[in-house]
N, C-alpha and C positions, 0 to 999 in steps of 0.2 A: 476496343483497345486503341487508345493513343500513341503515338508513336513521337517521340523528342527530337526535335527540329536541330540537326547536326551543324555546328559550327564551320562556315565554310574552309577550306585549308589551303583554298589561295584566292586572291582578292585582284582589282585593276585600281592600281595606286597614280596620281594626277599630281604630281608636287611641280612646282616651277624653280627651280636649283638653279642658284646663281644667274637667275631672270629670264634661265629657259625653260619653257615646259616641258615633262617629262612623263610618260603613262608608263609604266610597266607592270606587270606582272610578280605578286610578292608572294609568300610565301605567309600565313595569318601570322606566324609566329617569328618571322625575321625584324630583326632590332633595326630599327633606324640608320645606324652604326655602319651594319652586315650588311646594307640596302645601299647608299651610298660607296661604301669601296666595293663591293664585289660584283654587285648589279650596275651600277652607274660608274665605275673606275675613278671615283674620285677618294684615293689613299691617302691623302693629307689628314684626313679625320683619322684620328689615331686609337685604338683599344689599348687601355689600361690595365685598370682594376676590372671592369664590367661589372661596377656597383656604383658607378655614379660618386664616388670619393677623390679622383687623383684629374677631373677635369680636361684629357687629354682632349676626349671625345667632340670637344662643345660646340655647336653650331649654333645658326641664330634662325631661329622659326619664329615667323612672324618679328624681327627684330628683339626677340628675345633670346637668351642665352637659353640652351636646354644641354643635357645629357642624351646623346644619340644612341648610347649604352644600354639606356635606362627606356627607352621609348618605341614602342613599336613604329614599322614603317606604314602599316596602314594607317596608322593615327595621323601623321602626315597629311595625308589625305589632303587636297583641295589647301594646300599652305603655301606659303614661301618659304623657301632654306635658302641658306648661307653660308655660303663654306668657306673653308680655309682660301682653295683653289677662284672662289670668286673677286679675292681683295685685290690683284695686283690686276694693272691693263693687260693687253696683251706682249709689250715691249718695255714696262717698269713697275716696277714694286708700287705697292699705294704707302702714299705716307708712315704710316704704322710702321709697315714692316719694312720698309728704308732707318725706320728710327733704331728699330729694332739690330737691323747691319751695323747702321752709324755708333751704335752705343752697346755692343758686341752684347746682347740679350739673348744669346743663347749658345748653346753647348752641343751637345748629342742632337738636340732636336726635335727628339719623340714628344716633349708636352708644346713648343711650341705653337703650334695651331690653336691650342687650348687656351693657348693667354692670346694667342692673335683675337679669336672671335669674342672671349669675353672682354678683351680691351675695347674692340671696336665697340662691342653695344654699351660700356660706358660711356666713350667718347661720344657718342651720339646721341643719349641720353643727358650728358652733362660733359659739355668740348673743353672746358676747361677748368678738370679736378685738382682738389687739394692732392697734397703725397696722401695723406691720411686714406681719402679719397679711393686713389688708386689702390692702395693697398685694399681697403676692402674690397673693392668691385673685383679684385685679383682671387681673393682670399680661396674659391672657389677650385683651385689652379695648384699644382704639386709640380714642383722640380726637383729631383732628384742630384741635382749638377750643381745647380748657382746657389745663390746666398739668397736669391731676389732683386737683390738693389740694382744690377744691370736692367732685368727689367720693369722697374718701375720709373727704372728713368730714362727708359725707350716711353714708356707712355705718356710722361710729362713731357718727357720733349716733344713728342707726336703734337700733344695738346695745345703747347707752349710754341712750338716752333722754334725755338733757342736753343738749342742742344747747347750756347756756352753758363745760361741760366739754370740748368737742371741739376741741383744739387745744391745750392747756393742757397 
């Protein structure tokens, strides 16, 4: 009689989160998401939908944009993450999200971190996008508040550095 090799139901997870290493102790079935704000207190990452559709969630693994909703935290594993909480210094906002104050891109607040991290890995992939541009690399991203145009033209001016060209 064989017996079926039981899936373990908790793991030791190695991520480096906003440039610092981090080991802990996961649960096999904790999201990404659940791992970051409750295990690691970083609350800026925000639950939404918890179907990967309204973007709130979004970090950047490996400089990619992912859904942290959508992804377990053992998958993690041996990555880099990026969080909301990692963009500003310790005494000023990073660019982005100064653009973001300067050019009033937000409201409530809840999806905010969600256009922060997928702005950034646009801009870093291509520093200076078309509006078109932006708009898709956004598209990813639900607010329930604004119209949009606030911020898209937090991310052009990020891009542009001109906050009096943005919209012209």
């Amino acid at each position: 009689m064989t017996t079926k090799a039981q899936p373990a139901e908790h793991l030791d997870v190695t991520i480096r989160v906003n440039g610092r290493e981090t080991t802990t102790r996961v649960a096999a079935r904790d999201s990404l998401a659940d791992h970051l704000r409750d295990q690691l207190g970083l609350t800026g990452t925000k639950l939404g939908c918890e179907h990967g559709v309204c973007g709130a969630c979004t970090v950047l693994l490996d400089d990619k944009p992912v859904r942290s909703c959508l992804m377990l935290a053992a998958q993690a594993d041996g990555h880099e993450l990026r969080t909301v909480e990692g963009l500003a210094g310790r005494s000023s906002l990073s660019p982005l999200q100064e653009s973001f104050r300067r050019q009033h891109a937000l409201q409530c607040g809840f999806c905010t971190a969600g256009f922060l991290m997928s702005a950034t890995a646009l801009l870093e992939h291509n520093p200076r996008p078309t509006r078109e541009e932006v708009v898709d690399g956004l598209s990813g991203c639900l607010c329930r508040c604004t119209g949009y145009e606030k911020i898209v033209e937090a991310v052009l001016d990020a891009a542009h550095g001109n906050a009096n060209e943005v919209g012209q």
